[in-house]
N, CA, C and O atoms as a GROMACS GRO file, in nm:
protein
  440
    1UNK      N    1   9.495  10.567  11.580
    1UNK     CA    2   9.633  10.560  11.534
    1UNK      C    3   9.725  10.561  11.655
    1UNK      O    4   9.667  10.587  11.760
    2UNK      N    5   9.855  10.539  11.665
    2UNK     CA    6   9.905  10.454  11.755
    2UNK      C    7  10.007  10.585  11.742
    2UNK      O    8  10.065  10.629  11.643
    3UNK      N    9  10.006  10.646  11.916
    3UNK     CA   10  10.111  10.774  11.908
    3UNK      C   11  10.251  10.747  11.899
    3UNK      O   12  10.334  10.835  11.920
    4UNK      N   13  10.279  10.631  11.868
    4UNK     CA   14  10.440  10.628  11.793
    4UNK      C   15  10.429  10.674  11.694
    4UNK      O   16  10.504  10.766  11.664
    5UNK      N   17  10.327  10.626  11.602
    5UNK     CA   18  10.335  10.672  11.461
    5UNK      C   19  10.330  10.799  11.448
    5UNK      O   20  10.410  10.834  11.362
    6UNK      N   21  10.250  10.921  11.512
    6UNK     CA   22  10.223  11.030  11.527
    6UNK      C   23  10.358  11.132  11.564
    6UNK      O   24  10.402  11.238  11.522
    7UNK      N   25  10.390  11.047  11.654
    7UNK     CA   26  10.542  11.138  11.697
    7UNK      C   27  10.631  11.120  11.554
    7UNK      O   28  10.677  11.218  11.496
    8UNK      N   29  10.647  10.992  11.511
    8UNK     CA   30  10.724  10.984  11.394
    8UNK      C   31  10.712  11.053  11.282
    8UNK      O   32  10.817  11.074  11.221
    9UNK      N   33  10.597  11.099  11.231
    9UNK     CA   34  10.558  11.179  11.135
    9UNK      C   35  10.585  11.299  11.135
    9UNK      O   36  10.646  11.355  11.044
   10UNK      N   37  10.531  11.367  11.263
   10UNK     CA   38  10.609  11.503  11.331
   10UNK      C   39  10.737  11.506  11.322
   10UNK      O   40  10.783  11.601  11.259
   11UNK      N   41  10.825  11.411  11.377
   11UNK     CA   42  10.979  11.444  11.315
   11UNK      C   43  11.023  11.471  11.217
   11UNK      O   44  11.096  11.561  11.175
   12UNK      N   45  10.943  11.331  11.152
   12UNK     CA   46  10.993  11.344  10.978
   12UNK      C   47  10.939  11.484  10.922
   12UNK      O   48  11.024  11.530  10.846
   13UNK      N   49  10.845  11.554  10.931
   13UNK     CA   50  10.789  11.669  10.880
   13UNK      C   51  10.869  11.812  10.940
   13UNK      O   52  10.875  11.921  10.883
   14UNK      N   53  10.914  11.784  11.040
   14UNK     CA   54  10.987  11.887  11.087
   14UNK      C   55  11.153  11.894  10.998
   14UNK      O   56  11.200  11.984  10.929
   15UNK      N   57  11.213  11.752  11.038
   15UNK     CA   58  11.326  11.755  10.997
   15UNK      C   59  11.317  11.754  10.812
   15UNK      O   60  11.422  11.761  10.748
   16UNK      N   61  11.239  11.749  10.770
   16UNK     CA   62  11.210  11.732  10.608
   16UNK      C   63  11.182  11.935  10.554
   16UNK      O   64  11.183  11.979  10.438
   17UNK      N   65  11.160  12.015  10.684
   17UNK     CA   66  11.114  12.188  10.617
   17UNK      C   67  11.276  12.253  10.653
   17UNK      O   68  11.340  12.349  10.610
   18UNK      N   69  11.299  12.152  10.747
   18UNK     CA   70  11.468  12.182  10.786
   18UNK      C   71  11.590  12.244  10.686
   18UNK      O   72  11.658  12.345  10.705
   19UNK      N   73  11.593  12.171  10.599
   19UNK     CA   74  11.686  12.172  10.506
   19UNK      C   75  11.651  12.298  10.396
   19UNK      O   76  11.739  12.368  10.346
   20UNK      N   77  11.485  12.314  10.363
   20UNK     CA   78  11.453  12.401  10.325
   20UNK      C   79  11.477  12.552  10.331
   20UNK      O   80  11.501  12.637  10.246
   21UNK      N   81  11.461  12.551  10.472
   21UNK     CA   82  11.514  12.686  10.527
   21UNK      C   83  11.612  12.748  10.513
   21UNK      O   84  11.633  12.868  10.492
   22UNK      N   85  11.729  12.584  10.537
   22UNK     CA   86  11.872  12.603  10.538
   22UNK      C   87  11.954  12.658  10.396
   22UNK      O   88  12.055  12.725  10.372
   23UNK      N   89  11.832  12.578  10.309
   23UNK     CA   90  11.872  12.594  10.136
   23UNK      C   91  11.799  12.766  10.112
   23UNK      O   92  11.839  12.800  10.001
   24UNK      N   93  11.749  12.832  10.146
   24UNK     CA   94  11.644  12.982  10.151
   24UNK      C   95  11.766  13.083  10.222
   24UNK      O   96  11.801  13.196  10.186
   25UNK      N   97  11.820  12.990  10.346
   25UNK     CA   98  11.927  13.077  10.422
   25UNK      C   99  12.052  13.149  10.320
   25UNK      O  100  12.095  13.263  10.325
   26UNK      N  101  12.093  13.026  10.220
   26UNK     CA  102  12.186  13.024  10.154
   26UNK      C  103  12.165  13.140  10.037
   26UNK      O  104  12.233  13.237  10.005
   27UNK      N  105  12.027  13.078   9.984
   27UNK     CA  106  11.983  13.222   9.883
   27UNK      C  107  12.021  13.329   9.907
   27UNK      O  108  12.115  13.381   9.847
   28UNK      N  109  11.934  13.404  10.030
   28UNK     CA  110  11.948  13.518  10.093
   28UNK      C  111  12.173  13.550  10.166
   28UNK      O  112  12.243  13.648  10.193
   29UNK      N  113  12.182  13.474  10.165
   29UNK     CA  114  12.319  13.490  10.212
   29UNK      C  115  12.422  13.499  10.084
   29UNK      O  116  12.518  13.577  10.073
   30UNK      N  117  12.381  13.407   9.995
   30UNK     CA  118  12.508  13.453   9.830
   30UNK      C  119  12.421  13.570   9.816
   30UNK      O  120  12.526  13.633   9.801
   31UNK      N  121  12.321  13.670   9.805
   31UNK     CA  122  12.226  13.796   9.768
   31UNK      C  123  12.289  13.849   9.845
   31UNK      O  124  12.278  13.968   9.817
   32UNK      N  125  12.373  13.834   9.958
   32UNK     CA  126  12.428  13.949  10.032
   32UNK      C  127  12.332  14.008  10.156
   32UNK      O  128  12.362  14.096  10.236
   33UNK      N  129  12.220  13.942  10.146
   33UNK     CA  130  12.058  13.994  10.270
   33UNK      C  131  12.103  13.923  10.395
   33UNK      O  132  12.024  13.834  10.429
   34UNK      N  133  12.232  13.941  10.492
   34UNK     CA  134  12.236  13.850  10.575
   34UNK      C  135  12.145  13.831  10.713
   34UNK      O  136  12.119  13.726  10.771
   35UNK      N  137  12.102  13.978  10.749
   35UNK     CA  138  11.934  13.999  10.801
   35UNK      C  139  11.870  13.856  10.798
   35UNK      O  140  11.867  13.771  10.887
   36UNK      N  141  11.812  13.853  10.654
   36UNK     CA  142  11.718  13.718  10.601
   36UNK      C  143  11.762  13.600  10.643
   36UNK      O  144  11.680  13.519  10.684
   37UNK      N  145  11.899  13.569  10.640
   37UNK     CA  146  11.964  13.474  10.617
   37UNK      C  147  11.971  13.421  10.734
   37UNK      O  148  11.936  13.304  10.745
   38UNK      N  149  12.020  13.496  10.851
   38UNK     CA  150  11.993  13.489  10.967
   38UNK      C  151  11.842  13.435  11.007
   38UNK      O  152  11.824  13.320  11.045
   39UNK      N  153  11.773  13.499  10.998
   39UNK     CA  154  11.646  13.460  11.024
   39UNK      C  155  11.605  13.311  11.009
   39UNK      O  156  11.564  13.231  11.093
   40UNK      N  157  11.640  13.292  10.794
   40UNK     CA  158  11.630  13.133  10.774
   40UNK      C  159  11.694  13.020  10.851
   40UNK      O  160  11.639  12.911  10.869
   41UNK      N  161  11.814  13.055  10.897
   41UNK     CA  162  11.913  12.977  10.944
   41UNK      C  163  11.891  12.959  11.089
   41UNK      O  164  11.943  12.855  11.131
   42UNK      N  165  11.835  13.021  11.169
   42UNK     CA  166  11.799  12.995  11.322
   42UNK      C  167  11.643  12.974  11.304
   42UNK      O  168  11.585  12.902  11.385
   43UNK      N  169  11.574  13.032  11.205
   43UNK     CA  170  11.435  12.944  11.195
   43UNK      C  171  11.438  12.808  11.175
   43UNK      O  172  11.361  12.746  11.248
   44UNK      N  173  11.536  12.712  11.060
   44UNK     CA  174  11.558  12.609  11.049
   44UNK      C  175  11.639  12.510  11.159
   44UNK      O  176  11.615  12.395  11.196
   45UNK      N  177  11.722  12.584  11.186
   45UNK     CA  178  11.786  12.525  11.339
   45UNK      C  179  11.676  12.480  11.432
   45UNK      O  180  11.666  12.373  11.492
   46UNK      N  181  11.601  12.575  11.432
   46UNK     CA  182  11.541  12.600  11.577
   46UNK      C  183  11.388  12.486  11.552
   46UNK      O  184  11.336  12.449  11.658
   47UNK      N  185  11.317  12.432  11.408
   47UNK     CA  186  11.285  12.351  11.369
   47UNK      C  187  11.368  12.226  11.391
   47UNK      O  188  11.318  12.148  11.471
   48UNK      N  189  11.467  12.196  11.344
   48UNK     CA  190  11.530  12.086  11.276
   48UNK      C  191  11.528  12.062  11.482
   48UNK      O  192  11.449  11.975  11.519
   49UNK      N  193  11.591  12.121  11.571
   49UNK     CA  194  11.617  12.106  11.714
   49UNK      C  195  11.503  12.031  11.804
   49UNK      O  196  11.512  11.942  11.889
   50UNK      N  197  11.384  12.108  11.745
   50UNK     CA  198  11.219  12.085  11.766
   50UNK      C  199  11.219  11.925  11.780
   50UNK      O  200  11.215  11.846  11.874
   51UNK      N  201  11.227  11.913  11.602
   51UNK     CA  202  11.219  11.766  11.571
   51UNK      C  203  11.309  11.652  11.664
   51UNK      O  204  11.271  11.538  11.691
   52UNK      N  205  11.451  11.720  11.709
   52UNK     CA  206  11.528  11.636  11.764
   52UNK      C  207  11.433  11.623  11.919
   52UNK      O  208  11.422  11.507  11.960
   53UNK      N  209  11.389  11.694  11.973
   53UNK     CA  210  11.354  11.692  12.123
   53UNK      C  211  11.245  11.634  12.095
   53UNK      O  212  11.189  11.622  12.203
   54UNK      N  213  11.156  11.574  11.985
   54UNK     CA  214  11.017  11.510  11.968
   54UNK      C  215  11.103  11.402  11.936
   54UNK      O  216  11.057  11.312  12.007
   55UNK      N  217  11.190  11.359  11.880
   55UNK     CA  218  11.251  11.229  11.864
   55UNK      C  219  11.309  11.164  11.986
   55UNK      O  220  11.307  11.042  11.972
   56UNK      N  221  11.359  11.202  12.102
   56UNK     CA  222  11.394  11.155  12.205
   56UNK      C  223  11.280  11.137  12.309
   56UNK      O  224  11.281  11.070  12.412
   57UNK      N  225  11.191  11.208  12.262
   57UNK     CA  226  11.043  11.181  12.332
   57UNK      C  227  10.992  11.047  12.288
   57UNK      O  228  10.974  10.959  12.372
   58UNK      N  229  10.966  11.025  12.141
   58UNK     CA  230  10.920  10.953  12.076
   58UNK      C  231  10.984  10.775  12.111
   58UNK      O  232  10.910  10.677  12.120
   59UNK      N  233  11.149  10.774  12.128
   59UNK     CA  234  11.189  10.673  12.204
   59UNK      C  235  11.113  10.616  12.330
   59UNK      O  236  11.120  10.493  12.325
   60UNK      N  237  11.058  10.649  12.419
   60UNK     CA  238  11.044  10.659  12.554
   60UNK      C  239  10.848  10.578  12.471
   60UNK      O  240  10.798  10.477  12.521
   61UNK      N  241  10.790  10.642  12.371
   61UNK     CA  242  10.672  10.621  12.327
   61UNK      C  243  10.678  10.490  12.218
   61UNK      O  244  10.606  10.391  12.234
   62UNK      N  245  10.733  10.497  12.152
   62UNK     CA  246  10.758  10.336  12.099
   62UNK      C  247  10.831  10.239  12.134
   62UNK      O  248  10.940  10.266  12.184
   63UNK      N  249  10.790  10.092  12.116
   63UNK     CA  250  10.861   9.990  12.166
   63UNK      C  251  10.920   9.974  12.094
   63UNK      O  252  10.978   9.878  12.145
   64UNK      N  253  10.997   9.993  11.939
   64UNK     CA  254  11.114   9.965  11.859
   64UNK      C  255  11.198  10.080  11.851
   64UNK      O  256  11.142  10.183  11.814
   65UNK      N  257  11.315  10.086  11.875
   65UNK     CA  258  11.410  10.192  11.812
   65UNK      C  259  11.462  10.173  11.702
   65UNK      O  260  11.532  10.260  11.648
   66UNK      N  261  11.436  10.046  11.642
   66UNK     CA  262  11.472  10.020  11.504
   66UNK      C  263  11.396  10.082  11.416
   66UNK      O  264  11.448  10.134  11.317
   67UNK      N  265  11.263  10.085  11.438
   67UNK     CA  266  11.069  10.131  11.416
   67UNK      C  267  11.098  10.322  11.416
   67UNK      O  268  11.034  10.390  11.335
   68UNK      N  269  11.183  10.379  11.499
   68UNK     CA  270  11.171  10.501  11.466
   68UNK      C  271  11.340  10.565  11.412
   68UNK      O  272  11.361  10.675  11.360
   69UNK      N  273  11.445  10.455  11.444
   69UNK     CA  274  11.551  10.487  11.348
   69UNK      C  275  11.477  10.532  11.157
   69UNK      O  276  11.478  10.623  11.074
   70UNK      N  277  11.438  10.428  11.172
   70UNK     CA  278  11.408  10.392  10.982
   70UNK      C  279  11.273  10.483  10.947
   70UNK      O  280  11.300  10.545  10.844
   71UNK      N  281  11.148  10.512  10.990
   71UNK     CA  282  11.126  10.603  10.995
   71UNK      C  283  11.145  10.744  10.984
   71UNK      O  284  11.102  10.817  10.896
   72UNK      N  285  11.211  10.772  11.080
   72UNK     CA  286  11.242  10.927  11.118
   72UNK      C  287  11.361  10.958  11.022
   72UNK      O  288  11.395  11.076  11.011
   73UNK      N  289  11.448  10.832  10.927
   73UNK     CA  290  11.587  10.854  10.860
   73UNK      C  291  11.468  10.876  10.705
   73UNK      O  292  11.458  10.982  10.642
   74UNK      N  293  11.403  10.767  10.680
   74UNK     CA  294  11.373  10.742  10.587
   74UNK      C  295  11.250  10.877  10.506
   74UNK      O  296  11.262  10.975  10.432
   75UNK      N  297  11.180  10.830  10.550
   75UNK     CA  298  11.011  10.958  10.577
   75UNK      C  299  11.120  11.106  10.525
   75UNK      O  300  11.124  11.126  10.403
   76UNK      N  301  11.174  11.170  10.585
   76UNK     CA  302  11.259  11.289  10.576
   76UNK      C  303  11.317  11.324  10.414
   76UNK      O  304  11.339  11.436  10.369
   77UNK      N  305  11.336  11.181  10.338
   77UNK     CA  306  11.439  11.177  10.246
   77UNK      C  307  11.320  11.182  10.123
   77UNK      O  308  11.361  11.214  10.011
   78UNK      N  309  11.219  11.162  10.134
   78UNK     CA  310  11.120  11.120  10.046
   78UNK      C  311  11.032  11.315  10.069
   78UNK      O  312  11.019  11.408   9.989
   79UNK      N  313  10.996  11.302  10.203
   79UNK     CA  314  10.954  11.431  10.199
   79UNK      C  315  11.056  11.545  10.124
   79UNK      O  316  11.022  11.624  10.037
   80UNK      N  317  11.179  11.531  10.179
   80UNK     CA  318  11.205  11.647  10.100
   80UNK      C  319  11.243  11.689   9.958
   80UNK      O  320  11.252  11.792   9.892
   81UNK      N  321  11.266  11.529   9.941
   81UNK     CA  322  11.267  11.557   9.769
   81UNK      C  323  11.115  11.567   9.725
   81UNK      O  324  11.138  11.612   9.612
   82UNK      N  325  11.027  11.561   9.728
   82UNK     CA  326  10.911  11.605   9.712
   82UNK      C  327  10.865  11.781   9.711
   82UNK      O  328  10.788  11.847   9.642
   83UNK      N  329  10.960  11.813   9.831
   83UNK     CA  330  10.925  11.962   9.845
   83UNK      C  331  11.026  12.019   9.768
   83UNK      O  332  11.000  12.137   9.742
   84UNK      N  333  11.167  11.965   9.706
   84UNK     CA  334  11.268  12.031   9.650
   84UNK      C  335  11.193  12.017   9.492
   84UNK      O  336  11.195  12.119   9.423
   85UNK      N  337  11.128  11.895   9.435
   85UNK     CA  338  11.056  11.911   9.321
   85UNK      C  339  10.956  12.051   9.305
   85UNK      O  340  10.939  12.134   9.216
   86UNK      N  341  10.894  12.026   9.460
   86UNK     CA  342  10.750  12.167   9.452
   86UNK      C  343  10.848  12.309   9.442
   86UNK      O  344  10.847  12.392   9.351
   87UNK      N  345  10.906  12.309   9.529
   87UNK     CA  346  10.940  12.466   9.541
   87UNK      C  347  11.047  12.496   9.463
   87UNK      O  348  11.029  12.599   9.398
   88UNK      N  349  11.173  12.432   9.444
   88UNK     CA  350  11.308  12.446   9.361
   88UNK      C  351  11.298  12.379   9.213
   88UNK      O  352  11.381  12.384   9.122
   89UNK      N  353  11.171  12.314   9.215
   89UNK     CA  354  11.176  12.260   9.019
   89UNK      C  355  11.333  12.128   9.006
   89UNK      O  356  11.405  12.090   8.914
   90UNK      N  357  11.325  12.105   9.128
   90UNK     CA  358  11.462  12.016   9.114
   90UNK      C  359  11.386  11.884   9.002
   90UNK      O  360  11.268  11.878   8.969
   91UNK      N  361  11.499  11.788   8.962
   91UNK     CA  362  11.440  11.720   8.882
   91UNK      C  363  11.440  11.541   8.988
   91UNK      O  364  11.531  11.503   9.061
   92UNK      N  365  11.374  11.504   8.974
   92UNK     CA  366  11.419  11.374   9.014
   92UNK      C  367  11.414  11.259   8.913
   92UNK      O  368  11.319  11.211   8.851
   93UNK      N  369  11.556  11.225   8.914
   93UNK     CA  370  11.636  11.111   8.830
   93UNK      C  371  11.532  10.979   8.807
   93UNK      O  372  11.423  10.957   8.860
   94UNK      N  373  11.588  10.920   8.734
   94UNK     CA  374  11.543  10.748   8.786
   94UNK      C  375  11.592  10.711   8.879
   94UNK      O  376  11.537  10.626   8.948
   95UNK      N  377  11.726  10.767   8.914
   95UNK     CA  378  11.822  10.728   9.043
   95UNK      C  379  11.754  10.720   9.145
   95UNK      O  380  11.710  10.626   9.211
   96UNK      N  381  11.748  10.871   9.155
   96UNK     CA  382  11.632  10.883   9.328
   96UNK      C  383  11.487  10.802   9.301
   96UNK      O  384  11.463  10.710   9.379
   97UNK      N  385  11.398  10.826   9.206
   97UNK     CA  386  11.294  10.761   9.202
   97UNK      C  387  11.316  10.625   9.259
   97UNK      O  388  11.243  10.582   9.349
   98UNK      N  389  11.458  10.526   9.187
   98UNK     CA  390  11.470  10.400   9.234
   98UNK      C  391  11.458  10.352   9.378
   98UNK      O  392  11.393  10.259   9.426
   99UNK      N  393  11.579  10.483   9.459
   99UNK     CA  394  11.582  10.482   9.532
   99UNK      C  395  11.484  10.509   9.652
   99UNK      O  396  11.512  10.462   9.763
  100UNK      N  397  11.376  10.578   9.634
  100UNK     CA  398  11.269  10.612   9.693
  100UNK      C  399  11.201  10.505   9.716
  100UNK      O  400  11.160  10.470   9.826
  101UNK      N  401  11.183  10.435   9.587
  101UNK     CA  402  11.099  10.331   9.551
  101UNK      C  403  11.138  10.207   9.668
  101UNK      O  404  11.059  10.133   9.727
  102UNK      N  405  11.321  10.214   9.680
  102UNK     CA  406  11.359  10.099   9.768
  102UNK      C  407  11.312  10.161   9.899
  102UNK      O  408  11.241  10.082   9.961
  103UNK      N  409  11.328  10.263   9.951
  103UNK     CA  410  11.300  10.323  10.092
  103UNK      C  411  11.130  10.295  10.111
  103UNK      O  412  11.114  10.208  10.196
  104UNK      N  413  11.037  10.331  10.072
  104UNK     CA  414  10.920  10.273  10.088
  104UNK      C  415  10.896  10.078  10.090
  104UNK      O  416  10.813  10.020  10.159
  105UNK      N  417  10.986  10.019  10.004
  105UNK     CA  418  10.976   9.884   9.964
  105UNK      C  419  10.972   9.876  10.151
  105UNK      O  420  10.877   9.854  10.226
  106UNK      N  421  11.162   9.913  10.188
  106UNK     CA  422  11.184   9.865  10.305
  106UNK      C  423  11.126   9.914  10.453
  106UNK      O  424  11.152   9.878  10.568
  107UNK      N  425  11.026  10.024  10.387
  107UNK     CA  426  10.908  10.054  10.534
  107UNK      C  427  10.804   9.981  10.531
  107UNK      O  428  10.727   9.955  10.623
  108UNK      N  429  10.800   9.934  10.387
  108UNK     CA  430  10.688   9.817  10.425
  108UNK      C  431  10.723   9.676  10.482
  108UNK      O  432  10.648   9.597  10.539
  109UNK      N  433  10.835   9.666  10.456
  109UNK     CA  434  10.878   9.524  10.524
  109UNK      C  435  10.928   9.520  10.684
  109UNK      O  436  10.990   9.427  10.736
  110UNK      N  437  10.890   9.627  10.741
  110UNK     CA  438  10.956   9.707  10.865
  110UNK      C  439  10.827   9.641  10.985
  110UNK      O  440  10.831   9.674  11.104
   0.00000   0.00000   0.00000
């Protein structure tokens, strides 16, 4: 496998637990636990930051920046509605499904 792809996945997986944290931070912070909240909120930073310093790496490792724009935007949006279904019971629409559906269409045509 071709370590562009590898770096790209790592981003997307980093920046996709990102938001998670950030959404856990919030829990613990309307609960009044700002201890916790703290914790979530510079754990997710300090992830989501990760991902950014593997993404400017990852430039320098692939020959398209178009190849890890769409990627690293796309991959993220799919992962985390996936994990907001697993862990938060969120629902996903036909909307997003559609939309998912177009974001994969256009990584395959990539």
């Amino acid at each position: 496998m071709d370590s562009c792809i590898l770096y790209l996945i790592t981003v997307s997986i980093l920046w996709s637990i990102s938001p998670v944290l950030y959404k856990k931070a919030g829990v613990y912070y309307k609960d009044k636990n700002n201890l916790e909240a703290l914790k979530y909120l510079l754990c997710g930073f300090s992830i989501g930051s990760f991902g950014t310093l593997i993404f400017v790496l990852s430039t320098t490792k692939c020959k398209s920046l178009s190849k890890n724009v769409t990627y690293t935007y796309a991959i993220p949006i799919i992962l985390t509605t996936i994990i907001s279904k697993l862990i938060y019971n969120e629902a996903i629409t036909t909307k997003k499904g559609v939309g998912i559906g177009f974001i994969l269409l256009g990584m395959y045509f990539i």
